[in-house]
N, CA, C and O atoms as a CHARMM CRD file, in Angstrom:
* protein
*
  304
    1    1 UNK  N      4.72300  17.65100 -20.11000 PROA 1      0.00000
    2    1 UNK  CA     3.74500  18.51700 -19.50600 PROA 1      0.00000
    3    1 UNK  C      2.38600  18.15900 -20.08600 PROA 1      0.00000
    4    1 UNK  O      2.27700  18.25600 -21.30900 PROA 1      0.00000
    5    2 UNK  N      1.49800  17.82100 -19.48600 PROA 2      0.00000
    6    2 UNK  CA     0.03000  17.84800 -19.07400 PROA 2      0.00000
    7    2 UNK  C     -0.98100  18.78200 -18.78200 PROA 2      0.00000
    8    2 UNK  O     -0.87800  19.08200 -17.59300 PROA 2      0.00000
    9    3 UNK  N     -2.13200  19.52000 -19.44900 PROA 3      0.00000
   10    3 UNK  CA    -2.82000  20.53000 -19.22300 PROA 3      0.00000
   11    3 UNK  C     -4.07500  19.98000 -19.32100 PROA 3      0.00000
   12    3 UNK  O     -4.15900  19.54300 -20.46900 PROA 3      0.00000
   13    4 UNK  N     -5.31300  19.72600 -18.59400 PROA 4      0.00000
   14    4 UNK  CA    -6.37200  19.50200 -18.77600 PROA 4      0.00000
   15    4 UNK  C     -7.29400  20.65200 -18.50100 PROA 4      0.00000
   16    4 UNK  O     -7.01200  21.43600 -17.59500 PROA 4      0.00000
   17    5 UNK  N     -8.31900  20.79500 -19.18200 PROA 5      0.00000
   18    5 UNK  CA    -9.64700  21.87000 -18.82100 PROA 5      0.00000
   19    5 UNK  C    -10.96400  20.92400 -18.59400 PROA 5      0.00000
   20    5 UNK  O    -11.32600  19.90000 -19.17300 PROA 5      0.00000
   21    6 UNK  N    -11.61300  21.77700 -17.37400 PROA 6      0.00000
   22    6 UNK  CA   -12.73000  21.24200 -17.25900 PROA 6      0.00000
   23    6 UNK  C    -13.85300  22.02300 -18.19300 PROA 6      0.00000
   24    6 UNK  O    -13.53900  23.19200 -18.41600 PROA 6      0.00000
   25    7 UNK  N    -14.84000  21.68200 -18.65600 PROA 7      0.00000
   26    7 UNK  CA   -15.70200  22.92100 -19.72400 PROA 7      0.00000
   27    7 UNK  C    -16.75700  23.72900 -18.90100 PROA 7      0.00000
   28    7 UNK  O    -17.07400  23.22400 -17.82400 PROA 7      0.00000
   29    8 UNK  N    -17.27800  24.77300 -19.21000 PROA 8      0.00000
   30    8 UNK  CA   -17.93100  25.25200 -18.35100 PROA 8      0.00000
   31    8 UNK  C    -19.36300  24.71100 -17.93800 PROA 8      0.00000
   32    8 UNK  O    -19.79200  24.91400 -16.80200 PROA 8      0.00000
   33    9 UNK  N    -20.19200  23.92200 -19.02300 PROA 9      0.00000
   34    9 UNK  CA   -21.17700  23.19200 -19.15700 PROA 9      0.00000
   35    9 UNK  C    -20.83500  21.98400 -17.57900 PROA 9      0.00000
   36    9 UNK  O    -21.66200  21.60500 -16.75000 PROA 9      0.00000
   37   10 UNK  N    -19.32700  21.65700 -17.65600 PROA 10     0.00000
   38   10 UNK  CA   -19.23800  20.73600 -16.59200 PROA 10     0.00000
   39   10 UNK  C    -18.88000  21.30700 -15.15800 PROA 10     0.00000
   40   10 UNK  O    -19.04700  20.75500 -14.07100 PROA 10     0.00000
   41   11 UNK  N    -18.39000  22.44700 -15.41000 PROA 11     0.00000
   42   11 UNK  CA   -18.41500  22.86400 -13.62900 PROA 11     0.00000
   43   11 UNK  C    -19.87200  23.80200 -13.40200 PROA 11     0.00000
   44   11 UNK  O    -20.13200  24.28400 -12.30000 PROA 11     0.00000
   45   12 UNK  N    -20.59100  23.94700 -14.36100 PROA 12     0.00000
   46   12 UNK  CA   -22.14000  24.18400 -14.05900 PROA 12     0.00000
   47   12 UNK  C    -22.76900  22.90900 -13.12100 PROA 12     0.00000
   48   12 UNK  O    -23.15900  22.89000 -11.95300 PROA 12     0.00000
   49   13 UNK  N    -22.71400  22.20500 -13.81600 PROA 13     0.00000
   50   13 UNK  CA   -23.47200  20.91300 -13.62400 PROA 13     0.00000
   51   13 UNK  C    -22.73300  20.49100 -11.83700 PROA 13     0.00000
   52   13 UNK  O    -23.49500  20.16800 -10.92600 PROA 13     0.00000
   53   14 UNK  N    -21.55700  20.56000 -11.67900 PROA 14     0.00000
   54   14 UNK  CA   -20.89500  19.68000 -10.68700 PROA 14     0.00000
   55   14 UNK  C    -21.42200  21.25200  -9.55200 PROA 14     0.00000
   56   14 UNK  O    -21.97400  21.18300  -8.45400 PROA 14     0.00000
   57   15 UNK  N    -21.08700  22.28700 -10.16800 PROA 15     0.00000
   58   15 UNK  CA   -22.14600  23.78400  -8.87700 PROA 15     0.00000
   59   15 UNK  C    -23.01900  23.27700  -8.20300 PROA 15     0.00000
   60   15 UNK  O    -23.13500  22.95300  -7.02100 PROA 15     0.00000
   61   16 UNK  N    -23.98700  23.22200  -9.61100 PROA 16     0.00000
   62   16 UNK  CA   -25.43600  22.80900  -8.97700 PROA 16     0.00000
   63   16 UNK  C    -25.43000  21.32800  -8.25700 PROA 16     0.00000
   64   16 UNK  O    -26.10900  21.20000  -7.23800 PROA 16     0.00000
   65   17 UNK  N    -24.83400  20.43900  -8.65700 PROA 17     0.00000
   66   17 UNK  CA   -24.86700  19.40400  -7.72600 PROA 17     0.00000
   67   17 UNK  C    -23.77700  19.42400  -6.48500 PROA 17     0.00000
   68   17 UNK  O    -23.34100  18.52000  -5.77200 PROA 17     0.00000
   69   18 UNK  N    -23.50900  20.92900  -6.53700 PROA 18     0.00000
   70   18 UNK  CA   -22.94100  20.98700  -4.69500 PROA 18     0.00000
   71   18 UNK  C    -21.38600  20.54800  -4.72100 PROA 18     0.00000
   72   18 UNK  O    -20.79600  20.58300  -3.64100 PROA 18     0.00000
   73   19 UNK  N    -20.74800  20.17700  -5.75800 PROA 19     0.00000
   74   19 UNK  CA   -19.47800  19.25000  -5.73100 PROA 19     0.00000
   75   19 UNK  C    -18.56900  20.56000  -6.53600 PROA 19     0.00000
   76   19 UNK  O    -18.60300  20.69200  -7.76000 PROA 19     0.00000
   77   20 UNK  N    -17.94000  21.28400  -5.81400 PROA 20     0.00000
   78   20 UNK  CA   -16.67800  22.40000  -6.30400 PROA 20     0.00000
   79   20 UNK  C    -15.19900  21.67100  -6.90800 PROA 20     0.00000
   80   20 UNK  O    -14.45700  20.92400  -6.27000 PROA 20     0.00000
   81   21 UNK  N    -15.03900  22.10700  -8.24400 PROA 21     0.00000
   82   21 UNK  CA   -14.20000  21.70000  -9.15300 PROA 21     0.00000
   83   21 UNK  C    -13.14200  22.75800  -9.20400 PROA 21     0.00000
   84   21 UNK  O    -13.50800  23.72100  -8.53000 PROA 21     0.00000
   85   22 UNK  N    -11.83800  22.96100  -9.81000 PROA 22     0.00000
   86   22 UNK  CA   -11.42500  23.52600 -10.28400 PROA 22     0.00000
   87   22 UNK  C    -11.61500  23.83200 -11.83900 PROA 22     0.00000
   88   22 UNK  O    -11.97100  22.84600 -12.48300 PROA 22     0.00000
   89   23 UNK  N    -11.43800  25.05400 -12.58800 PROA 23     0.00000
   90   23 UNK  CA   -11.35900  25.18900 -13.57000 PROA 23     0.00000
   91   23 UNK  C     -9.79000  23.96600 -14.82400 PROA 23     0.00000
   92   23 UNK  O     -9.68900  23.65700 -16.01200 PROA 23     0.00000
   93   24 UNK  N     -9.10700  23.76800 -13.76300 PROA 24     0.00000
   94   24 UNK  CA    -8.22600  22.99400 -14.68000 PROA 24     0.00000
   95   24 UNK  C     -6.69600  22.18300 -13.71900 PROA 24     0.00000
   96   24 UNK  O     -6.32700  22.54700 -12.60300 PROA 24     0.00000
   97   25 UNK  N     -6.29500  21.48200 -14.23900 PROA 25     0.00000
   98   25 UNK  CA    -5.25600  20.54700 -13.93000 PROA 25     0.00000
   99   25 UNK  C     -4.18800  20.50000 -14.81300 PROA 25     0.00000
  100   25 UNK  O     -4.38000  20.07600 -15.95300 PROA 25     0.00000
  101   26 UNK  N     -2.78900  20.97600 -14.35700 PROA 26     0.00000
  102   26 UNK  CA    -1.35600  20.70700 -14.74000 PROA 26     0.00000
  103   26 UNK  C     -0.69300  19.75900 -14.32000 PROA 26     0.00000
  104   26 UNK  O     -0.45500  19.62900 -13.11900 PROA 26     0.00000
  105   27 UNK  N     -0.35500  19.08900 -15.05200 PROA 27     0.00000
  106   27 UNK  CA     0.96300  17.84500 -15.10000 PROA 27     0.00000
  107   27 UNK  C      2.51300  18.15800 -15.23600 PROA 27     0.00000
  108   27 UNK  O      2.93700  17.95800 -16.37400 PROA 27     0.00000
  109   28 UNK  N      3.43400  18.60100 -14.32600 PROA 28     0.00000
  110   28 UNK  CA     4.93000  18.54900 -14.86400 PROA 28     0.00000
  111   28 UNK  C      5.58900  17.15900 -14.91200 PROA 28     0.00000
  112   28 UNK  O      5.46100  16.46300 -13.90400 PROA 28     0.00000
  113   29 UNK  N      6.24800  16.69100 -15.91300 PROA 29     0.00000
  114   29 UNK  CA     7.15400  15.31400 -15.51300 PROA 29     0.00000
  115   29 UNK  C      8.27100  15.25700 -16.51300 PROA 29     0.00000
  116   29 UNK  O      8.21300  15.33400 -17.74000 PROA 29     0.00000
  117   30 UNK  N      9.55600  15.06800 -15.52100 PROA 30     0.00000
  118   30 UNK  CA    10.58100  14.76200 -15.54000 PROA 30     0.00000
  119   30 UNK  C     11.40100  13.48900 -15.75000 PROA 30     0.00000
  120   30 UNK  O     11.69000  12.93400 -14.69000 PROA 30     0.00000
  121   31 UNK  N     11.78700  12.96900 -16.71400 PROA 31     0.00000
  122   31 UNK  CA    12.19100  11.71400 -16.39700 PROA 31     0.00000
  123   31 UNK  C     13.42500  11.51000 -17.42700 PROA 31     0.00000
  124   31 UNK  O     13.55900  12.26800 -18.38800 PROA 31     0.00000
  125   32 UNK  N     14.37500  10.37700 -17.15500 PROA 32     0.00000
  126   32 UNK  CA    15.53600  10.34400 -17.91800 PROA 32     0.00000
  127   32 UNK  C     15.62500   8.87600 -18.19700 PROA 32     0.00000
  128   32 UNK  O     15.10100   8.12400 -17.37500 PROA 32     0.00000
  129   33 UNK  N     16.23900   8.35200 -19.28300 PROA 33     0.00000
  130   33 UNK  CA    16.46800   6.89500 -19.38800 PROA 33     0.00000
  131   33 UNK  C     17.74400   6.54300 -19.80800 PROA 33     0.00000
  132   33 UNK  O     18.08400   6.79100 -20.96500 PROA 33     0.00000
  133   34 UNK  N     18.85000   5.74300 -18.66300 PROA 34     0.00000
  134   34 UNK  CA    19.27900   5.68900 -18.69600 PROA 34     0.00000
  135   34 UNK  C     20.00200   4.37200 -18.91500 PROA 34     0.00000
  136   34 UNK  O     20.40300   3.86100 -17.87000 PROA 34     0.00000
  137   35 UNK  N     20.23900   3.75800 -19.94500 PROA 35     0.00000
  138   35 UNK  CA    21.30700   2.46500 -20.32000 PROA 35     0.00000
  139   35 UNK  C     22.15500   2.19300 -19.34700 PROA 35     0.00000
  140   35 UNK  O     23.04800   3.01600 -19.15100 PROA 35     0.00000
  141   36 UNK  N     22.10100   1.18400 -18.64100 PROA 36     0.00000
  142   36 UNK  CA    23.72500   1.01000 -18.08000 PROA 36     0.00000
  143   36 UNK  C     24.45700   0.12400 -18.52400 PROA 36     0.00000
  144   36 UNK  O     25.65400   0.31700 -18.73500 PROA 36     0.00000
  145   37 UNK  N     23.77100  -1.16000 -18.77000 PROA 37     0.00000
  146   37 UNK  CA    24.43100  -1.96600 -19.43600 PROA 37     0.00000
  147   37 UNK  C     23.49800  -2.97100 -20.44300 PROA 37     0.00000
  148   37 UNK  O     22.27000  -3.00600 -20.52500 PROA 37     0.00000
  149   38 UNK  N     24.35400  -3.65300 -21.06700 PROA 38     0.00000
  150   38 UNK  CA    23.35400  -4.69900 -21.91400 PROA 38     0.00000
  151   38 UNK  C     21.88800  -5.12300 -21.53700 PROA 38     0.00000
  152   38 UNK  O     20.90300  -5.14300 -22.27400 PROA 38     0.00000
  153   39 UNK  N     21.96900  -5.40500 -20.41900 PROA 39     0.00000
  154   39 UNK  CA    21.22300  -5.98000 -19.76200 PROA 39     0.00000
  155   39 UNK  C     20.27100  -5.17700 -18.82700 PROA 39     0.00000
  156   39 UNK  O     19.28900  -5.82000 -18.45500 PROA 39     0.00000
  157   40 UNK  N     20.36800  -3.90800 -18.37900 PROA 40     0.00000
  158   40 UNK  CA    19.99800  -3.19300 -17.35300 PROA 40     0.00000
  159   40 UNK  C     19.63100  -1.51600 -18.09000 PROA 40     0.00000
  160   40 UNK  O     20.26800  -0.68300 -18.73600 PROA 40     0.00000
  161   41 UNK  N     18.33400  -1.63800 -17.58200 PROA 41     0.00000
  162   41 UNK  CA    17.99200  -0.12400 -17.60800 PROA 41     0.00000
  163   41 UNK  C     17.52400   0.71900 -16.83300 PROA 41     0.00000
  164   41 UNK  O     16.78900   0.07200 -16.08700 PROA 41     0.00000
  165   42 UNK  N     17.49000   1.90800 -16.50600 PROA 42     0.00000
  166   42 UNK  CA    16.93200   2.63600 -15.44500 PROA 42     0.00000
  167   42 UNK  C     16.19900   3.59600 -15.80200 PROA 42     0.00000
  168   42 UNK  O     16.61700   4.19100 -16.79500 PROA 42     0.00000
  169   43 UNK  N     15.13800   4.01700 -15.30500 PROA 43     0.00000
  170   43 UNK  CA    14.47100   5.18300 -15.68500 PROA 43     0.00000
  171   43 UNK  C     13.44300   5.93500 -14.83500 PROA 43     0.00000
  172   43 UNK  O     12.22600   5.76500 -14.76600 PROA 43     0.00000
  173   44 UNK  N     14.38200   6.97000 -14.09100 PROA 44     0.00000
  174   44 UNK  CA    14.13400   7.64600 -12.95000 PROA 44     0.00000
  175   44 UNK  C     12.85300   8.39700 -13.44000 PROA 44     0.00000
  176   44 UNK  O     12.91600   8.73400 -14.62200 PROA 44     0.00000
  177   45 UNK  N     11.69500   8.73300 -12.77400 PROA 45     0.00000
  178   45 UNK  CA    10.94100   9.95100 -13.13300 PROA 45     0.00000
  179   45 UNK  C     10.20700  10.96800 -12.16100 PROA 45     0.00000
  180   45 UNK  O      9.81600  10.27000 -11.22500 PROA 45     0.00000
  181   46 UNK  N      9.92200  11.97800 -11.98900 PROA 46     0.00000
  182   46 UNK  CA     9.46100  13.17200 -10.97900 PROA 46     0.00000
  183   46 UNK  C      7.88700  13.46500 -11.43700 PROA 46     0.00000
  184   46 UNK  O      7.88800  13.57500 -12.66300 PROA 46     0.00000
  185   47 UNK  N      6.95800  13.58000 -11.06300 PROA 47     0.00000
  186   47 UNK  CA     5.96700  14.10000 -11.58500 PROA 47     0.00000
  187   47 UNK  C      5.42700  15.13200 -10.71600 PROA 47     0.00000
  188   47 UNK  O      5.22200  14.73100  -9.57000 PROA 47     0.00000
  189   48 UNK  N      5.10300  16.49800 -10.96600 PROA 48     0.00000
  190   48 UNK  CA     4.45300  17.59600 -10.39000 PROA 48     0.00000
  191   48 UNK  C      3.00400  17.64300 -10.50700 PROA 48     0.00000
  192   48 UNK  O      2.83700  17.97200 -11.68100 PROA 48     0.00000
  193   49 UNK  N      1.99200  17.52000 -10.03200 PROA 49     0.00000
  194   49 UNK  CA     0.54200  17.69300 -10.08200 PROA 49     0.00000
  195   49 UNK  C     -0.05900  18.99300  -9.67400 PROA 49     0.00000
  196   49 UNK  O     -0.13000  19.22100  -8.46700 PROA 49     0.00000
  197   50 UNK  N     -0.37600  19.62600 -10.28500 PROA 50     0.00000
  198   50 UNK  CA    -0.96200  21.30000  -9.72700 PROA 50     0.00000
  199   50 UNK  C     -2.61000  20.73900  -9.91400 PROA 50     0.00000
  200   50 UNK  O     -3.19000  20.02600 -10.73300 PROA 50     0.00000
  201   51 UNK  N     -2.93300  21.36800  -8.87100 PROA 51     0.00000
  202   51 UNK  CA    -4.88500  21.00900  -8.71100 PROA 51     0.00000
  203   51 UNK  C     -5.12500  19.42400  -9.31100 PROA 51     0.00000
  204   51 UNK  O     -5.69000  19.14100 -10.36700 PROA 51     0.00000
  205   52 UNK  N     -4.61800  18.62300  -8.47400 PROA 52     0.00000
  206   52 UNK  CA    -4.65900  17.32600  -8.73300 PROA 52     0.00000
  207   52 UNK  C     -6.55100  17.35900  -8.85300 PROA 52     0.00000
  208   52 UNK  O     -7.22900  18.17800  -8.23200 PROA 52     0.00000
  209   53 UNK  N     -7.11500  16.32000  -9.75100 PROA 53     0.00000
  210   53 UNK  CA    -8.24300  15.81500 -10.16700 PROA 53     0.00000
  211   53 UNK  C     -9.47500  17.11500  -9.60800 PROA 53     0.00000
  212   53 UNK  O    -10.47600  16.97000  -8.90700 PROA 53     0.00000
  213   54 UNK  N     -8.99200  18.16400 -10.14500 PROA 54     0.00000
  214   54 UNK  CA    -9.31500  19.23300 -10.24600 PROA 54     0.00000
  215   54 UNK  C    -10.42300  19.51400  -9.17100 PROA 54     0.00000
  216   54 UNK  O    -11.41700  20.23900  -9.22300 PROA 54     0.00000
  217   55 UNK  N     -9.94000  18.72300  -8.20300 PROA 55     0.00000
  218   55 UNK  CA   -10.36500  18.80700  -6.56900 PROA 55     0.00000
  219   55 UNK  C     -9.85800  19.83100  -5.56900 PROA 55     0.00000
  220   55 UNK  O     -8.83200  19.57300  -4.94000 PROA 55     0.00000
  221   56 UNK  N    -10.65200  21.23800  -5.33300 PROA 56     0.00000
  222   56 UNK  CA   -10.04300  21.97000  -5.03400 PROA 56     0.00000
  223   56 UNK  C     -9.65400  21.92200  -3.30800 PROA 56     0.00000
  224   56 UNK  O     -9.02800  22.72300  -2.61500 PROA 56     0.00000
  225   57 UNK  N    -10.42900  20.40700  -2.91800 PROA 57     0.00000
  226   57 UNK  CA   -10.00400  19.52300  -1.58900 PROA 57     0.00000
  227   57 UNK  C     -8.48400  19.38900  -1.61200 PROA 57     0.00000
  228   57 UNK  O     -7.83000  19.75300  -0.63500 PROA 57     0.00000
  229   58 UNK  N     -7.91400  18.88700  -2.68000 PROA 58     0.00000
  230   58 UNK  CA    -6.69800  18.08700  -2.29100 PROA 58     0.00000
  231   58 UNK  C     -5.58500  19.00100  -2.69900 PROA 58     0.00000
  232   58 UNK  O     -6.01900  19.87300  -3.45200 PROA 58     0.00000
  233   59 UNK  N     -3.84200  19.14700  -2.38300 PROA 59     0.00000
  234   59 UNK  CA    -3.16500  19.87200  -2.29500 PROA 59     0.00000
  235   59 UNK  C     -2.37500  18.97600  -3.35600 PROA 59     0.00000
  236   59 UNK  O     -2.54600  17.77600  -3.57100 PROA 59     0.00000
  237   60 UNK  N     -1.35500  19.95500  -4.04400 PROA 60     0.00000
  238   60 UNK  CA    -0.61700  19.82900  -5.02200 PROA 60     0.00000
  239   60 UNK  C      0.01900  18.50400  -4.87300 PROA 60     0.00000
  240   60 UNK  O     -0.13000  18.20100  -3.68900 PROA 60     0.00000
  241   61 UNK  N      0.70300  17.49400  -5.54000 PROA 61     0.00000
  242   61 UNK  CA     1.16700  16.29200  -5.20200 PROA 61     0.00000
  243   61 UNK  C      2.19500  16.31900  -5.98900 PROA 61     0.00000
  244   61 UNK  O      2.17800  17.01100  -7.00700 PROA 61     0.00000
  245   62 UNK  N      3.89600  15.11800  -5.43200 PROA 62     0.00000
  246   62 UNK  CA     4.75600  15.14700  -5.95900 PROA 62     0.00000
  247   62 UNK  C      4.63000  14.03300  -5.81100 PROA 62     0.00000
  248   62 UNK  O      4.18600  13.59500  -4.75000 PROA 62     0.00000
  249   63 UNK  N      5.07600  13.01900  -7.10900 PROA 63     0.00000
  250   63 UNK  CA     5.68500  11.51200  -7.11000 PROA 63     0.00000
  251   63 UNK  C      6.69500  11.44600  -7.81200 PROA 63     0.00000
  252   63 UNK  O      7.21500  12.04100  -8.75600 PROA 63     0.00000
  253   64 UNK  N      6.90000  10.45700  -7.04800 PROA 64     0.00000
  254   64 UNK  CA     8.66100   9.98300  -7.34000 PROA 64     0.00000
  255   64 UNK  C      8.69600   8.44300  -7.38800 PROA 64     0.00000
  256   64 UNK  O      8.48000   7.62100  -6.49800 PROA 64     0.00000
  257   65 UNK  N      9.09900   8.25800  -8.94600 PROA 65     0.00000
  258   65 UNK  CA     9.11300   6.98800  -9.43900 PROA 65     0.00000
  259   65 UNK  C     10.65500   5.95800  -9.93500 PROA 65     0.00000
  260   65 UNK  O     11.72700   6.52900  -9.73400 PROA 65     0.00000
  261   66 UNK  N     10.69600   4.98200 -10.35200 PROA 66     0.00000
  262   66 UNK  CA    11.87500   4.42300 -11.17600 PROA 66     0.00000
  263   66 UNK  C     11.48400   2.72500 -11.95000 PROA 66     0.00000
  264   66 UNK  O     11.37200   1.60400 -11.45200 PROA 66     0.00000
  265   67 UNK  N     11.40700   3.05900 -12.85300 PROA 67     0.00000
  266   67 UNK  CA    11.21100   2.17500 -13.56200 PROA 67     0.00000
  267   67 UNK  C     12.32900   1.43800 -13.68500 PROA 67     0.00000
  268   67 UNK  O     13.29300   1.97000 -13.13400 PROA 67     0.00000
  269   68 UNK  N     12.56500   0.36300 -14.22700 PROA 68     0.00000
  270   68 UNK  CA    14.02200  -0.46600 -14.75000 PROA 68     0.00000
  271   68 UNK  C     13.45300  -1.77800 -15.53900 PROA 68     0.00000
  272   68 UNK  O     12.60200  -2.60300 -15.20700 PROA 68     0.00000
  273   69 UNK  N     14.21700  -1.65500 -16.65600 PROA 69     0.00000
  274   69 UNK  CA    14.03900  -3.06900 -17.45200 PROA 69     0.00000
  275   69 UNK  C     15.09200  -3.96500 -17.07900 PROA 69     0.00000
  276   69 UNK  O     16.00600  -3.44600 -16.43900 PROA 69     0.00000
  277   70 UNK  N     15.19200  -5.38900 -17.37100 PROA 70     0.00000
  278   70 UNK  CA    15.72800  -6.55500 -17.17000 PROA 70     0.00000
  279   70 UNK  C     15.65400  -7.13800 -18.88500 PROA 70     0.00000
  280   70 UNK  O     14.59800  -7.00400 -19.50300 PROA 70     0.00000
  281   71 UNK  N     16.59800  -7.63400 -19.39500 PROA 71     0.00000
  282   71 UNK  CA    17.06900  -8.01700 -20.49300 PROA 71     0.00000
  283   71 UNK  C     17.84500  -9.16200 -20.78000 PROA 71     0.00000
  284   71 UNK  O     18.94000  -8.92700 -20.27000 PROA 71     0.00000
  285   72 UNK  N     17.88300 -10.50900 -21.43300 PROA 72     0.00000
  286   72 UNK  CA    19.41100 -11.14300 -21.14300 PROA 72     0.00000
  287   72 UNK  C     18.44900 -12.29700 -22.60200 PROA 72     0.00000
  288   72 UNK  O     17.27000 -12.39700 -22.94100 PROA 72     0.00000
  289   73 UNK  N     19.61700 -12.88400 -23.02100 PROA 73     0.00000
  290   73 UNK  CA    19.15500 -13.36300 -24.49600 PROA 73     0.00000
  291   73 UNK  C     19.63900 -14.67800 -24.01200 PROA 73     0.00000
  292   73 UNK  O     20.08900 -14.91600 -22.89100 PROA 73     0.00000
  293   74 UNK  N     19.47400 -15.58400 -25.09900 PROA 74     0.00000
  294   74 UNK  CA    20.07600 -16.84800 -24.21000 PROA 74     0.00000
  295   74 UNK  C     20.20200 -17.52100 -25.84400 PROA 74     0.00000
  296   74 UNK  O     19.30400 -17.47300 -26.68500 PROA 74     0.00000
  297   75 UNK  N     21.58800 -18.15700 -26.02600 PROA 75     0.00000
  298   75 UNK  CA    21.46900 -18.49100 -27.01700 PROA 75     0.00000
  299   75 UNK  C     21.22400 -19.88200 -27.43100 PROA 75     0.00000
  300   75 UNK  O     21.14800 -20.71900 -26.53200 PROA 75     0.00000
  301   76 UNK  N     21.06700 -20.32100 -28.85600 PROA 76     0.00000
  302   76 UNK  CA    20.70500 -21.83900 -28.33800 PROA 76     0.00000
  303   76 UNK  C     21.45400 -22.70600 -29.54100 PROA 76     0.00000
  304   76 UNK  O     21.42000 -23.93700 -29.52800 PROA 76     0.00000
C-alpha cells in the first residue's frame, strides 16, 4: 500500500493556476511469487489506484500484471 499527499501550498498554487487536484492518492497492490521450478518463476500482481495522479479528471484504475524470471546455469 501506497499513500501520497499533495501539500496545501501545492493545491493553492495548481487553484490559482486553474488546474483542480485532488487532496491525495492511494495505491493497493497485491502480488505473490511463485517458484515453480529451477528454472522458472512467476509473479502475478493486481494494483488498485484510488484518485490516480491526483487528477480529479480520471477514474480509479485497475492493473493487472505478471512478471516471470528465466534461469538455467550451464556448466563448463
Amino acid at each position: 500500500m501506497a499513500h501520497a499527499r499533495n501539500g496545501e501550498e501545492f493545491r493553492g498554487a495548481q487553484a490559482l493556476a486553474g488546474t483542480p487536484v485532488d487532496a491525495r492518492e492511494t495505491i493497493v497492490e497485491l502480488t505473490w511469487r511463485a517458484v515453480l521450478s529451477d528454472w522458472l518463476t512467476l509473479q502475478p500482481v493486481v494494483q488498485y489506484t484510488l484518485n490516480p495522479d491526483t487528477d480529479p479528471a480520471l477514474a480509479d484504475s485497475l492493473a493487472v500484471g505478471l512478471r516471470f524470471e528465466l534461469g538455467w546455469s550451464r556448466g563448463w
